[in-house]
N, C-alpha and C positions, 0 to 999 in steps of 0.2 A: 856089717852090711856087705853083700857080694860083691867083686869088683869087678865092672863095668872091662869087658876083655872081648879079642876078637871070637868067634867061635870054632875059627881050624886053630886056636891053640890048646885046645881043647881043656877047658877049666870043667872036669867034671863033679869036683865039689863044690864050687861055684855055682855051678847050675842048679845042683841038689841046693846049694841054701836057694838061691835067689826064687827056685820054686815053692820051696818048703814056707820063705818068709809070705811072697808076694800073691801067692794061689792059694797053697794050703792056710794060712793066715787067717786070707779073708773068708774062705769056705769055712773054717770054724769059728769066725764070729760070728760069720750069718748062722751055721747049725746050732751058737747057743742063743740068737735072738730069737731068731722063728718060732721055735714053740712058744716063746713070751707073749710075742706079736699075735699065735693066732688065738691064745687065751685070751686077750684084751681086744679081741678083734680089732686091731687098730697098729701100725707103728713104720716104721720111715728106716728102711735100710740107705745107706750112704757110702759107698765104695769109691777113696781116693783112688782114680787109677792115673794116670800120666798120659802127658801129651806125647811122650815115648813112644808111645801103643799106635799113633797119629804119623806121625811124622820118624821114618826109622833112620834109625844112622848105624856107622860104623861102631861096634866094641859095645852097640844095645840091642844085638838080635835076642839075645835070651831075655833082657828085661823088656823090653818090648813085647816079644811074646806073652811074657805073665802078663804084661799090661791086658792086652788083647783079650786072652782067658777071661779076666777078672771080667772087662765091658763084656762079653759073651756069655761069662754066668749072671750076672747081672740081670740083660736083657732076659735070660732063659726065665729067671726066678720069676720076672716081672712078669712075663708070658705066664705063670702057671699059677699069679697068684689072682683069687679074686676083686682085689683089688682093694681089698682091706689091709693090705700092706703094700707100700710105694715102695719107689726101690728112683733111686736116683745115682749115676754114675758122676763123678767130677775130676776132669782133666787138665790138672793143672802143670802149665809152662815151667817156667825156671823160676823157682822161688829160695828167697832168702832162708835156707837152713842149712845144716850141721852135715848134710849127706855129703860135701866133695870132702869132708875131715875124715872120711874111710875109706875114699881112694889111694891103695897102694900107693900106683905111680906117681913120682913128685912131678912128671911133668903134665900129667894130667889133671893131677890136684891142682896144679900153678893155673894151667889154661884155665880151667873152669872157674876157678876162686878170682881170676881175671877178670872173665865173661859175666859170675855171679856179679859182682861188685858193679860193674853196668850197666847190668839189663835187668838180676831178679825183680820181683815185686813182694810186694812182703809178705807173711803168712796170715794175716789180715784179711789179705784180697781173697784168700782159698774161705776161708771162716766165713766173709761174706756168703761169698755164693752158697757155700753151705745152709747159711740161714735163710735167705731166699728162699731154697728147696723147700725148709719143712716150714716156712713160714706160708705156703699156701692153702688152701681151701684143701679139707678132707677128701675132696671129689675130683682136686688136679693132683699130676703129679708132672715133675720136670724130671724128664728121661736123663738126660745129657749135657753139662756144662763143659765147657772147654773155656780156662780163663787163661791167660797167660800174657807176658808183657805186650805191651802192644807192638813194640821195633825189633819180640822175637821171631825168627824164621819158622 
């Protein structure tokens, strides 16, 4: 995973994964569902993107950014599709996972693994609203979930 750095320090391999993971990623999940999607005229794209892309901070201009991308391709797809394939974005807070165990910095690992133990919510809560999404009627779709703890900033 890319590690979360200011941008004038200029991590330009960083930048390449965190794009490659966080943009490129998702653009080729969606290139190998969509043709499935429009064979079966039917099916429910789902792009975790982060509450990053919402609310920016210091050392998340670049993952922020991909965030941003991701809800913009998202919205674009949804724009172009007939509506035979949903497309739902979901923006989740600070959640209980493994991601501060691939921050370089100890002292940034310590903060967060601090803040984590807090505030996260669990990876339950994302699953939820995930199912929500595709659990609706053929004929809705839910653009945009933003879930996250409730006492986070």
């Amino acid at each position: 995973m890319p590690v979360l750095r200011r941008i004038d320090e200029l991590d330009i391999d960083g930048w390449e994964e965190m794009i490659d993971i966080n943009l490129k990623g998702v653009l080729y999940g969606m290139a190998a569902a969509i043709p499935i999607f429009r064979q079966q005229q039917s099916g429910h794209i789902i792009n975790i993107i982060s509450t990053a892309g919402i609310k920016i901070v210091p050392t998340q201009g670049v993952y922020a950014a991909t965030n941003n991308a991701v809800r913009t391709i998202t919205e674009a797809f949804r724009q172009e599709s007939d509506g035979a394939i949903r497309f739902t974005g979901i923006s989740p807070g600070m959640v209980k996972t493994d991601f501060v165990n691939n921050m370089k910095n100890a002292a940034t690992r310590s903060a967060i693994s601090q803040t984590m133990e807090q505030l996260a919510i669990e990876p339950d809560a994302v699953a939820g609203a995930v199912l929500y999404a595709i659990c609706q009627p053929a004929d809705v779709e839910v653009g945009d979930i933003v879930i996250r703890p409730a006492r986070q900033n």
